[in-house]
N, C-alpha and C positions, 0 to 999 in steps of 0.2 A: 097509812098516810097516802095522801093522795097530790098527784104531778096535775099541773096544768098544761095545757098545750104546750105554750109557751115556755115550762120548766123543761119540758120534754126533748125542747129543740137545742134549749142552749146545754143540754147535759150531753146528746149526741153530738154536738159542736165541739164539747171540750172532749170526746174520746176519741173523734177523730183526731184531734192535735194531738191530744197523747200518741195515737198511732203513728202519726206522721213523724214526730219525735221522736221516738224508739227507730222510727225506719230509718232516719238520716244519719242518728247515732249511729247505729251497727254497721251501717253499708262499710264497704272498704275505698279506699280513698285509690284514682288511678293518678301517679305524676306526670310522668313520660312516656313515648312511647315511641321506639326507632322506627324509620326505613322497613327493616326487614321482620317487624311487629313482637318486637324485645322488649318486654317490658325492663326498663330499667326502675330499680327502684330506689338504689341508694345512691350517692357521691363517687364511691369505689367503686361502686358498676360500672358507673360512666368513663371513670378513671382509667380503667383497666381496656374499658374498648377502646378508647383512644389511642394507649399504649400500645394496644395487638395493628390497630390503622398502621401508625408510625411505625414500627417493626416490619412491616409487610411492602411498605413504600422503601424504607433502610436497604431490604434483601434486594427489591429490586432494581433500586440504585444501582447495586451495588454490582448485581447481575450484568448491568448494561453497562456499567464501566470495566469489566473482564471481559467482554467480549468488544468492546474497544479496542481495548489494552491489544487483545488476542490479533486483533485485526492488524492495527499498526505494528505490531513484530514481524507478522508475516509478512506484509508489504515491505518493512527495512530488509527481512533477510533474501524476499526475490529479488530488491536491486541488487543487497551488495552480492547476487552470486550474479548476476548479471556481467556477463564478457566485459565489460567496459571498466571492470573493477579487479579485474584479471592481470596477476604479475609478469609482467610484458616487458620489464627493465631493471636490469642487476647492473649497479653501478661499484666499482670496488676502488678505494681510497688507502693509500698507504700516507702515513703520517710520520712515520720516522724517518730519519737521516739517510740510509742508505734503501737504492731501489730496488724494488721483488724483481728477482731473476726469472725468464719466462718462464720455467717449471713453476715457478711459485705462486703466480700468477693462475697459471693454467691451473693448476690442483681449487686454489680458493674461489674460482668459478666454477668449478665442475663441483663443487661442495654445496653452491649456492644455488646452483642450477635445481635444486630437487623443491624452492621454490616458485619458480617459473610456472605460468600458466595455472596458477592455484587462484582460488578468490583471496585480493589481500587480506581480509578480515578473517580469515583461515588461515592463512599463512605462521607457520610457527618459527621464528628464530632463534629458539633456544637450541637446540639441536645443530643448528647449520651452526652458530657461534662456538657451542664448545667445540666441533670440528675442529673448526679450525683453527681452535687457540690449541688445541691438539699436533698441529706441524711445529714441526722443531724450535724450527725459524721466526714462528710467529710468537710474541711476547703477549699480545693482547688482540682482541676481535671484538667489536659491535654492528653488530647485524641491524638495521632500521628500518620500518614500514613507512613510508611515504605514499601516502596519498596524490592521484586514483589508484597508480599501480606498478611503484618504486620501492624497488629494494636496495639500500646502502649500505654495504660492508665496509666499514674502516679496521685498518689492521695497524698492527703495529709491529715490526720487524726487528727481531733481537739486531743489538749493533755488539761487536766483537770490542772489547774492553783488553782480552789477553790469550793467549794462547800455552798449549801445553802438545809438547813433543811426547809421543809415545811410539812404541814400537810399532802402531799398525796403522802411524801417520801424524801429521796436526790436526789437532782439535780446537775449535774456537771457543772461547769464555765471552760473554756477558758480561752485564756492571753487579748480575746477581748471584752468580759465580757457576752459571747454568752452562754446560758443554752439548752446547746447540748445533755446528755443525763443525763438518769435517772439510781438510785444506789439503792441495797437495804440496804445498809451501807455507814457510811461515812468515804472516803479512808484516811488511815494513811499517816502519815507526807504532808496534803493539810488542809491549813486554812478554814474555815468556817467564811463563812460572815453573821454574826444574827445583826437582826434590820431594814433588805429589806422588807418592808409593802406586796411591790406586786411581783411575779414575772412570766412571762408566759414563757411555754417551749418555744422552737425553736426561743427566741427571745433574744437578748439585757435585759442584766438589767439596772432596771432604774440608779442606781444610782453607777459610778462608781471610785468615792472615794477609793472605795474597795479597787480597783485594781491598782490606784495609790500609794497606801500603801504598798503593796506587792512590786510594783516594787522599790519602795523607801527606801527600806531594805538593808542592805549590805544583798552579798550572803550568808556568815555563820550564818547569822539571819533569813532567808528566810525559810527555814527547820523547825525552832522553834519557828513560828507562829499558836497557836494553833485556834483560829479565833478571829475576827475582829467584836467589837461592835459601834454601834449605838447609842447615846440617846441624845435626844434633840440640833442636830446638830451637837453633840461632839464624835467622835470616838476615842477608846481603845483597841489597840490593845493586843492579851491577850499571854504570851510564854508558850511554854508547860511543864516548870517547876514552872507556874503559877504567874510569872512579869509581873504585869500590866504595857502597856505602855500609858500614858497618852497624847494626840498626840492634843486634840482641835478640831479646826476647820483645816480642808484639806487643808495646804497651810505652804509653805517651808518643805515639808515634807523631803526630803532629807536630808537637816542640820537640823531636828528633830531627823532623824533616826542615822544618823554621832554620834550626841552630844549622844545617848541613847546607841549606840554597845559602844562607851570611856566610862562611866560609870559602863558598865555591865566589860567592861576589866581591868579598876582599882579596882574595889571589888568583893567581895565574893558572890555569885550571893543569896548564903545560907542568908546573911544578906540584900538583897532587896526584897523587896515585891512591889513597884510602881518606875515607875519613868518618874515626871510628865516635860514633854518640851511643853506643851502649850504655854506656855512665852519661846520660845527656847535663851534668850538672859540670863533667867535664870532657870534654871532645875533645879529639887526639885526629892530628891528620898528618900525612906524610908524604913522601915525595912517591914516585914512580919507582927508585931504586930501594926503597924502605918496605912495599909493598910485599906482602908475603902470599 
């Protein structure tokens, strides 16, 4: 069989398109193409550079806010060591009733003094304060940092409640029953507790009956307690125009002391001499010459 010209041309026409069809078919398809000539090819590709951007920008956020950070620390800590922040002024405040005697004084600055000339902000008042809640005499201590560069010690000074005679002098009691300092007399209008076997300075008494007694007093009776006996479990309290109060054993002392001030205010105090509430459901009093 035989082609004409014209069969000839249109049959190399269609095998070129066949070629050209196969070529477009097979070629590989390009989608994207980065910056840095990455072919990205899927979703997740792209997804993930994204993710490593943002992480890289995160770090170095993150970088220049610690060296910020770093920056303003050091600048707070050269001022406050700067002189001008320096403890230049100990001021010291007593707040109880009776006032620090110049030893006492003198010792709770020289305690305070080991702040002096420190940067406040270094300044420690732990140590200065237990010092000196450490002196006898002191009950309490708060040490304070005041800004530029004040230091405030308030103290609090034991007040004497009673006292106790022993062989190697007086010693003064507290309201806590603490034998905080030493007396060469024993101080007017303060009871005397006699019948304490033992008692050691800078501590606790043993037995503090005592001082539930005192507090057990009305106020206008409290003044005219000249001291406070012991004997064989049984404590008497004694007034200072010499009325024994007959009291027992330590217990309802309140409504002992109640029923003992009403008695002392319905009579002549001139015609009692005892007045016994051991049995406080029955009180017994008697004159001066009944008195045993």
């Amino acid at each position: 069989m035989t082609m004409n010209h014209d069969e000839n041309e249109i049959l190399v026409a269609i095998l070129i398109d066949e070629d050209e069809l196969t070529i477009d078919i097979n070629e590989p398809e390009i989608l994207e193409q980065s910056d840095d000539e990455t072919v990205i090819e899927t979703f997740t590709q792209r997804r993930q550079l994204q993710f490593r951007a943002q992480s890289r920008t995160k770090r170095q956020w993150f970088s220049i806010t610690l060296v910020i950070i770093a920056v303003l620390v050091a600048l707070v800590i050269l001022a406050l060591e700067s002189p001008l922040y320096n403890v230049d002024k100990i001021v010291v405040k007593n707040i109880s009733a009776i006032p620090l005697t110049k030893a006492e004084m003198s010792k709770i600055q020289s305690l305070s003094q080991r702040l002096s000339n420190k940067p406040l902000y270094r300044a420690d008042p732990d140590p200065v304060d237990k010092d000196i809640e450490s002196l006898p005499t002191i009950m309490g201590a708060t040490v304070e940092k005041k800004w530029p560069g004040m230091i405030t010690v308030t103290v609090s000074r034991r007040v004497p409640v009673a006292y106790v005679e022993t062989d190697k002098g007086v010693i003064l009691v507290d309201s806590k029953g603490f034998a905080f300092e030493k007396a060469k007399l024993a101080p007017q209008g303060l009871p005397g507790f006699q019948g304490i076997e033992e008692i050691t300075f800078t501590h606790k008494i043993s037995d503090t009956a005592y001082l539930k007694i005192v507090d057990a007093a009305p106020v206008e009776m409290k003044q005219q307690i000249a001291h406070i006996d012991k004997e064989k479990g049984s404590y008497t309290a004694v007034l200072s125009d010499g009325i024994s109060i007959v009291l027992g054993t330590p217990t309802q002392l309140k409504e002992k002391m109640a029923i003992v001030w009403a008695i002392i205010l319905t009579k002549k105090r001139s015609e009692l001499g005892y007045i016994d509430v051991s049995v406080p459901s029955l009180p017994v009093s008697g004159s001066p010459q009944l008195k045993v």
